[in-house]
Structures are given as structure tokens and as C-alpha cells.
Backbone atoms as SQL, in Angstrom:
CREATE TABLE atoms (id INTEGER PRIMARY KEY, chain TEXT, resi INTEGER, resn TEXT, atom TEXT, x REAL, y REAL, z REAL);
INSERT INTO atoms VALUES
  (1, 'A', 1, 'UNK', 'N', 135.397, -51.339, -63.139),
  (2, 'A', 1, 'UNK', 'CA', 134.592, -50.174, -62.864),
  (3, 'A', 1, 'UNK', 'C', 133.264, -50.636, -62.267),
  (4, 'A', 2, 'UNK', 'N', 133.083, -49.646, -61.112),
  (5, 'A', 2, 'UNK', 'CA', 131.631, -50.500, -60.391),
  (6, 'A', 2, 'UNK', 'C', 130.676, -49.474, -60.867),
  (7, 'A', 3, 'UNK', 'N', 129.538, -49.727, -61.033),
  (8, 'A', 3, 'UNK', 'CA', 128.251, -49.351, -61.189),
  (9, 'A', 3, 'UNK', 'C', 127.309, -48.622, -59.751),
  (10, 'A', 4, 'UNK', 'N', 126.830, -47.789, -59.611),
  (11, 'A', 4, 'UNK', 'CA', 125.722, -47.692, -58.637),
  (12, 'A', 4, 'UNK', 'C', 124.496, -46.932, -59.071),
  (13, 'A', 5, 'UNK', 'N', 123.679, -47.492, -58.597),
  (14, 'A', 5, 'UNK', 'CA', 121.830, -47.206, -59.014),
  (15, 'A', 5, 'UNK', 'C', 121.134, -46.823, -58.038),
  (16, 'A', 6, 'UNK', 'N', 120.085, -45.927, -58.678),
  (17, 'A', 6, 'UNK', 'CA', 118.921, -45.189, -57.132),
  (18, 'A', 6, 'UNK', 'C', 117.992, -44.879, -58.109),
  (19, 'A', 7, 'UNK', 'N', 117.264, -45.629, -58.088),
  (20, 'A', 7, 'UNK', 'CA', 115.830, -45.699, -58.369),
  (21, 'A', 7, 'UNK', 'C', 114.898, -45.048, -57.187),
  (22, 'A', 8, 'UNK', 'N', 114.622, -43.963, -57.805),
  (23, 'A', 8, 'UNK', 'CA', 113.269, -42.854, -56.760),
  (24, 'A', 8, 'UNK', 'C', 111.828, -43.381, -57.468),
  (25, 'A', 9, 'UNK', 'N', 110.844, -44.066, -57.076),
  (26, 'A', 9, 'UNK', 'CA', 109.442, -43.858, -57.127),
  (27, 'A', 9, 'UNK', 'C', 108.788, -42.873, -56.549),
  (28, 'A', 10, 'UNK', 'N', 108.418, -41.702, -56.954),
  (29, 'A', 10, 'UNK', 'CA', 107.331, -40.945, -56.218),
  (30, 'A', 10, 'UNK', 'C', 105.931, -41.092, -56.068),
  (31, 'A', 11, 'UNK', 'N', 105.522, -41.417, -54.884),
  (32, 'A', 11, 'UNK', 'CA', 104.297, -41.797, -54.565),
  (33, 'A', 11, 'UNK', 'C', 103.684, -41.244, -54.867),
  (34, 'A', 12, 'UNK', 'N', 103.670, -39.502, -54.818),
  (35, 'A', 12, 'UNK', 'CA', 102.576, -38.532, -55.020),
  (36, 'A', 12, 'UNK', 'C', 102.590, -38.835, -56.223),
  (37, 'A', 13, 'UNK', 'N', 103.209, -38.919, -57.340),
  (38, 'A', 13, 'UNK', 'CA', 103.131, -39.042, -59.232),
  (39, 'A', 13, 'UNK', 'C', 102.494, -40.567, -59.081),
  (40, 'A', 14, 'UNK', 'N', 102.637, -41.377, -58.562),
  (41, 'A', 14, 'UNK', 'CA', 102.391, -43.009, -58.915),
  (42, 'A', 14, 'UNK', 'C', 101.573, -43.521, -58.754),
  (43, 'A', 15, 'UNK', 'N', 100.731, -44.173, -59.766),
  (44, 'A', 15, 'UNK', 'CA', 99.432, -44.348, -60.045),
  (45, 'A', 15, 'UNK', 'C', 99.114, -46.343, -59.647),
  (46, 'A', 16, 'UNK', 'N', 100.242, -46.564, -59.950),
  (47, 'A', 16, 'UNK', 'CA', 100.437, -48.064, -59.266),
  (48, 'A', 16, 'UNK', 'C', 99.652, -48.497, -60.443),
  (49, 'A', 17, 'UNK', 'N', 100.151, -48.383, -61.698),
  (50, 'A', 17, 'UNK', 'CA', 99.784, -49.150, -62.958),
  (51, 'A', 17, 'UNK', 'C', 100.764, -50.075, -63.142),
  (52, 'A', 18, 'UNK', 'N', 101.833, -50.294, -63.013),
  (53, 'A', 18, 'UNK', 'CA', 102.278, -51.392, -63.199),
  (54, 'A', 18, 'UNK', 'C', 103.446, -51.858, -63.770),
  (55, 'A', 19, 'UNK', 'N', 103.006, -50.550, -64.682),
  (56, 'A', 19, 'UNK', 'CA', 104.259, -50.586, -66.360),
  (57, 'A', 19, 'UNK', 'C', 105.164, -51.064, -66.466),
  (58, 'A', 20, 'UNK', 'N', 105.937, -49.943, -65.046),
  (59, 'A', 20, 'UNK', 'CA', 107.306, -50.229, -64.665),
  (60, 'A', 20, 'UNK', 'C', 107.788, -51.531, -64.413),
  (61, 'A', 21, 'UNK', 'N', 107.109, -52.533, -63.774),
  (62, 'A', 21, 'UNK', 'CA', 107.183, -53.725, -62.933),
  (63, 'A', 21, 'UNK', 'C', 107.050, -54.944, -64.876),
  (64, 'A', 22, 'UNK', 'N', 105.916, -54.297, -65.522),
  (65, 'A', 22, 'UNK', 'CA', 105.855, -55.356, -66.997),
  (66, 'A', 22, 'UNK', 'C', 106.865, -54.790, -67.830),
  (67, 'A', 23, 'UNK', 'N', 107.865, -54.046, -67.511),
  (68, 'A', 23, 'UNK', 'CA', 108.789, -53.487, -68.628),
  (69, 'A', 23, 'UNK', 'C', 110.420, -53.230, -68.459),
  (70, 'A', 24, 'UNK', 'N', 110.481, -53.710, -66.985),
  (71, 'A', 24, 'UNK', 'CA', 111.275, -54.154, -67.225),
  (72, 'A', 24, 'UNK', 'C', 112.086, -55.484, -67.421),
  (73, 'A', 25, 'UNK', 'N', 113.739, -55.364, -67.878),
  (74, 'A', 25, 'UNK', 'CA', 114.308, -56.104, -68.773),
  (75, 'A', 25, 'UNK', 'C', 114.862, -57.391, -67.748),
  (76, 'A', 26, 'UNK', 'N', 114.586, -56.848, -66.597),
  (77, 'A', 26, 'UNK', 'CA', 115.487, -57.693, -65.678),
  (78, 'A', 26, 'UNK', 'C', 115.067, -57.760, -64.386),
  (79, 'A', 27, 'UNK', 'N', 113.538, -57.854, -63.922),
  (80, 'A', 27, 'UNK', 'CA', 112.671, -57.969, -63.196),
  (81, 'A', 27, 'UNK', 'C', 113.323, -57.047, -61.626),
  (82, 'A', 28, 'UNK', 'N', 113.613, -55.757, -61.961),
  (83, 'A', 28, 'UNK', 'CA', 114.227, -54.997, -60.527),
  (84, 'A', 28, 'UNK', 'C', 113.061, -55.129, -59.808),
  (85, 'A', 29, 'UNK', 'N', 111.548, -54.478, -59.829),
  (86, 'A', 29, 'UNK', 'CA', 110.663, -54.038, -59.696),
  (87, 'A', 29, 'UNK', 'C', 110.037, -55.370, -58.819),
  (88, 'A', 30, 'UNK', 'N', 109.034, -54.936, -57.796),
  (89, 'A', 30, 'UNK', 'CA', 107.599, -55.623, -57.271),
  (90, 'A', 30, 'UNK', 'C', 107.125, -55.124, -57.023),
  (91, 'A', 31, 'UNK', 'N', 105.443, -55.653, -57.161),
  (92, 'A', 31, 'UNK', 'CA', 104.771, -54.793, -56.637),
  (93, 'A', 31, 'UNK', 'C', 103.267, -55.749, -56.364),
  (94, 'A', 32, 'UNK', 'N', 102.966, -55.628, -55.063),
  (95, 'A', 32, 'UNK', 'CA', 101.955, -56.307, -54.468),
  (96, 'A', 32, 'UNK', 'C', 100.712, -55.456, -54.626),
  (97, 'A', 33, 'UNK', 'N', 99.439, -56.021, -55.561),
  (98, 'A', 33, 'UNK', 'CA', 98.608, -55.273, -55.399),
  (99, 'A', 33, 'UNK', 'C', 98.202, -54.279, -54.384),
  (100, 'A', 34, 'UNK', 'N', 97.161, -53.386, -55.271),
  (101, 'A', 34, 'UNK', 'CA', 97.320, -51.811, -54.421),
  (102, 'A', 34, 'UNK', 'C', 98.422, -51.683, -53.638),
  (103, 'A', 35, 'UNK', 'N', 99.305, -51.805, -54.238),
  (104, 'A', 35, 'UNK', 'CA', 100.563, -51.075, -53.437),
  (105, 'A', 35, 'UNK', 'C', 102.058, -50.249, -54.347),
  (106, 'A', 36, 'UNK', 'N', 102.414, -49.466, -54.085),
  (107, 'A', 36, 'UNK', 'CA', 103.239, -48.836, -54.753),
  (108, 'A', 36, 'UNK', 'C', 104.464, -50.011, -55.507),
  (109, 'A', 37, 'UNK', 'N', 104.623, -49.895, -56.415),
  (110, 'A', 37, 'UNK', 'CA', 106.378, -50.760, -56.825),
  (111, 'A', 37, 'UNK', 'C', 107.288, -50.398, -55.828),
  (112, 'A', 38, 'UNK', 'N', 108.011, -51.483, -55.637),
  (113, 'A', 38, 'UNK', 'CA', 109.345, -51.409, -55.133),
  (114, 'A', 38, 'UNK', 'C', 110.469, -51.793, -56.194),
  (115, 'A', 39, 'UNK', 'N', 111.754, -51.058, -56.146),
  (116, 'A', 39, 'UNK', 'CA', 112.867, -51.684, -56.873),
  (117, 'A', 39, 'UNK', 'C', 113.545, -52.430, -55.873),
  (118, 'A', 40, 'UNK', 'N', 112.847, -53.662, -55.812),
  (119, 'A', 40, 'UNK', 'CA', 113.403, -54.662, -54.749),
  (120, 'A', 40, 'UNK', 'C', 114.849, -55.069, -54.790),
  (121, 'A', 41, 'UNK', 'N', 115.275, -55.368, -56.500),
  (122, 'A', 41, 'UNK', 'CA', 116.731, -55.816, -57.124),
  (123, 'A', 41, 'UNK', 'C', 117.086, -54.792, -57.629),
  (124, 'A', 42, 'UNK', 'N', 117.935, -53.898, -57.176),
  (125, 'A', 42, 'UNK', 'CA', 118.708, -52.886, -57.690),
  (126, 'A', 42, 'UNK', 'C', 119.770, -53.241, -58.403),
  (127, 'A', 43, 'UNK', 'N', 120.288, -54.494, -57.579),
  (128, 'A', 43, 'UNK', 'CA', 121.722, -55.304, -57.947),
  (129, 'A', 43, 'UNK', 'C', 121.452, -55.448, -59.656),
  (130, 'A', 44, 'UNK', 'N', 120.269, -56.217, -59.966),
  (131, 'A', 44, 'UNK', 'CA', 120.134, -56.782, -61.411),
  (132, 'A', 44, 'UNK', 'C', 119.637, -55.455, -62.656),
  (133, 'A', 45, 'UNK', 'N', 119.636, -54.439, -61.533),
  (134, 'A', 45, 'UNK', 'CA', 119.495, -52.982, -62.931),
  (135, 'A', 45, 'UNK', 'C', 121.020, -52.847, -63.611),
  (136, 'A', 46, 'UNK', 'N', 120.540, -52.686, -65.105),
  (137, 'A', 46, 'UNK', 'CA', 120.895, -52.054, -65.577),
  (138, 'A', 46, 'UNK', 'C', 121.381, -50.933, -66.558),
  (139, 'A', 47, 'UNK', 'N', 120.557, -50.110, -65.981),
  (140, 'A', 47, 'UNK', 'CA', 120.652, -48.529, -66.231),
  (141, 'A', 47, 'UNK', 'C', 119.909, -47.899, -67.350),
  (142, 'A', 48, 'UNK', 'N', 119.286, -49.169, -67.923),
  (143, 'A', 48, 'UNK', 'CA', 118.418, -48.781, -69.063),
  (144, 'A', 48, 'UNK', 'C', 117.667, -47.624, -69.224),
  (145, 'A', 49, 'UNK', 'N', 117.084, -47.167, -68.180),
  (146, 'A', 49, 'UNK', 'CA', 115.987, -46.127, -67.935),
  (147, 'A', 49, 'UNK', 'C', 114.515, -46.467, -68.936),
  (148, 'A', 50, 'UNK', 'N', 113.800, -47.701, -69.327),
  (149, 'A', 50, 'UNK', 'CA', 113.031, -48.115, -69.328),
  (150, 'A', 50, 'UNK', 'C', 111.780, -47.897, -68.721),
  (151, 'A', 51, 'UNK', 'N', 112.217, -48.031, -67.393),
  (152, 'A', 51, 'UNK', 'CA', 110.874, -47.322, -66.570),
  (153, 'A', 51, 'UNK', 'C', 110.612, -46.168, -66.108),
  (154, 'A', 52, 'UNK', 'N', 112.143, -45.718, -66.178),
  (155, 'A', 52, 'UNK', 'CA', 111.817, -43.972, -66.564),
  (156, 'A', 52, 'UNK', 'C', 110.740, -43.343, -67.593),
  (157, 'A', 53, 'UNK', 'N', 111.162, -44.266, -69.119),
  (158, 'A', 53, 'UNK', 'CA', 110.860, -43.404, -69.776),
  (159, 'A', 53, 'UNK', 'C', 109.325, -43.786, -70.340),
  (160, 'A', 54, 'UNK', 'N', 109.087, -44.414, -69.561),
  (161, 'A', 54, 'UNK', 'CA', 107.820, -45.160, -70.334),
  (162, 'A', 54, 'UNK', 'C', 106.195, -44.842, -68.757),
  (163, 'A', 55, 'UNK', 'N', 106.890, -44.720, -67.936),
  (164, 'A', 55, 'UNK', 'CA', 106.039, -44.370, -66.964),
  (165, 'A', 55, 'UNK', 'C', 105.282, -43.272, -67.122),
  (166, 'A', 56, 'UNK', 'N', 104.168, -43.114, -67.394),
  (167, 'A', 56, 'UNK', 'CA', 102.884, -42.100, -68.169),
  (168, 'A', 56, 'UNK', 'C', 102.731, -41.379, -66.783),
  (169, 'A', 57, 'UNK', 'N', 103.230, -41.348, -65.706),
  (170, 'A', 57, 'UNK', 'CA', 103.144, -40.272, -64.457),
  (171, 'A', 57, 'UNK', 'C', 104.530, -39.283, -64.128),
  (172, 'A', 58, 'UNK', 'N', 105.453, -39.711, -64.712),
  (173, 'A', 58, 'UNK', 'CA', 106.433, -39.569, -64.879),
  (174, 'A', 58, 'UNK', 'C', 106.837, -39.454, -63.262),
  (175, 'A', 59, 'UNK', 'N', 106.649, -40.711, -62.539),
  (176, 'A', 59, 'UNK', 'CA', 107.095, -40.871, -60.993),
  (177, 'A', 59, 'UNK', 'C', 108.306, -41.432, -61.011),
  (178, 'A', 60, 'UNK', 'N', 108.992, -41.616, -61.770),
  (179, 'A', 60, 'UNK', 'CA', 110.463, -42.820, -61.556),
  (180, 'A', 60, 'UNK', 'C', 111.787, -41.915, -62.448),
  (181, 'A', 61, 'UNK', 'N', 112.508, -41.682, -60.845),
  (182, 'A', 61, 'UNK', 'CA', 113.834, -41.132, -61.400),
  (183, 'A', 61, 'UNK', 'C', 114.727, -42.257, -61.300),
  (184, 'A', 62, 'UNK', 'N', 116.016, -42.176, -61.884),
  (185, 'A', 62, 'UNK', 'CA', 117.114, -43.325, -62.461),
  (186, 'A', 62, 'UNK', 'C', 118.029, -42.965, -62.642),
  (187, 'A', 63, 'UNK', 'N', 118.729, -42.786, -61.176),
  (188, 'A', 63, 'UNK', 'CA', 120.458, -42.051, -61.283),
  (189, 'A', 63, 'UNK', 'C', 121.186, -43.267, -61.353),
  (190, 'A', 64, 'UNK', 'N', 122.465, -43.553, -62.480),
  (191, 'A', 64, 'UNK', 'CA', 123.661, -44.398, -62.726),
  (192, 'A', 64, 'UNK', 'C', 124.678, -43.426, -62.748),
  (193, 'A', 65, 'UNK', 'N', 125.401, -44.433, -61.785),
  (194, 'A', 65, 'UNK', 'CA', 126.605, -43.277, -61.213),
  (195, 'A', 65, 'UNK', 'C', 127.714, -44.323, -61.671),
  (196, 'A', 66, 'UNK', 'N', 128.796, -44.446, -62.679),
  (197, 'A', 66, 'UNK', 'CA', 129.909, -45.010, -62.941),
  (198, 'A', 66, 'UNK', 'C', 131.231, -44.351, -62.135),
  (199, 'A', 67, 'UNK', 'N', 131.698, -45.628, -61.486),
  (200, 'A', 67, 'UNK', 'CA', 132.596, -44.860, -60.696),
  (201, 'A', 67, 'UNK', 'C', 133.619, -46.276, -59.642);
């Protein structure tokens, strides 16, 4: 069974604190000062919703699609 992931950052919600990038479990995330995160490694998510749920702007959606 394969896995697929889509990590949405919304810019307008995203405060570029960081959280996301120190919390997660499996380093998806970068992020180059003043600059928004990227989920650079999508490949190495998995599906935790970690930075969903912990992001205090609530900018980060986290669709896992099993299939």
C-alpha cells in the first residue's frame, strides 16, 4: 500500500516561527531565515500531523491519502 502527502503552508496564516521545522520527527521541513518553511522532504513524512497541530497560526494543512 503506497502512501501520498500534501503539506499546504499558508503564507497569509504563517508567521515564520519555526515550530513546524523544530518539531518535526523526521526533518520534512526548511526554512531559510525570514523566509516561509518549505516541506522540502515529503518522501520522509509520515503523516503524523505534528505540525499541524502544534502550529499557533494554524497555517499547515496535512492531507494522507492511503491508496
Amino acid at each position: 500500500m503506497s502512501k501520498s502527502t500534501k503539506i499546504t503552508i499558508s503564507e497569509k496564516r504563517c508567521k515564520q516561527c519555526g515550530i513546524c521545522v523544530a518539531l518535526c520527527p523526521k526533518q520534512v521541513f526548511t526554512q531559510t531565515l525570514g523566509q516561509y518553511p518549505v516541506a522540502e522532504h515529503l518522501d520522509k513524512c509520515i503523516g503524523c500531523k505534528l505540525c499541524e497541530m502544534r502550529c499557533p497560526d494554524f497555517a499547515i494543512d496535512v492531507e494522507v491519502q492511503n491508496g
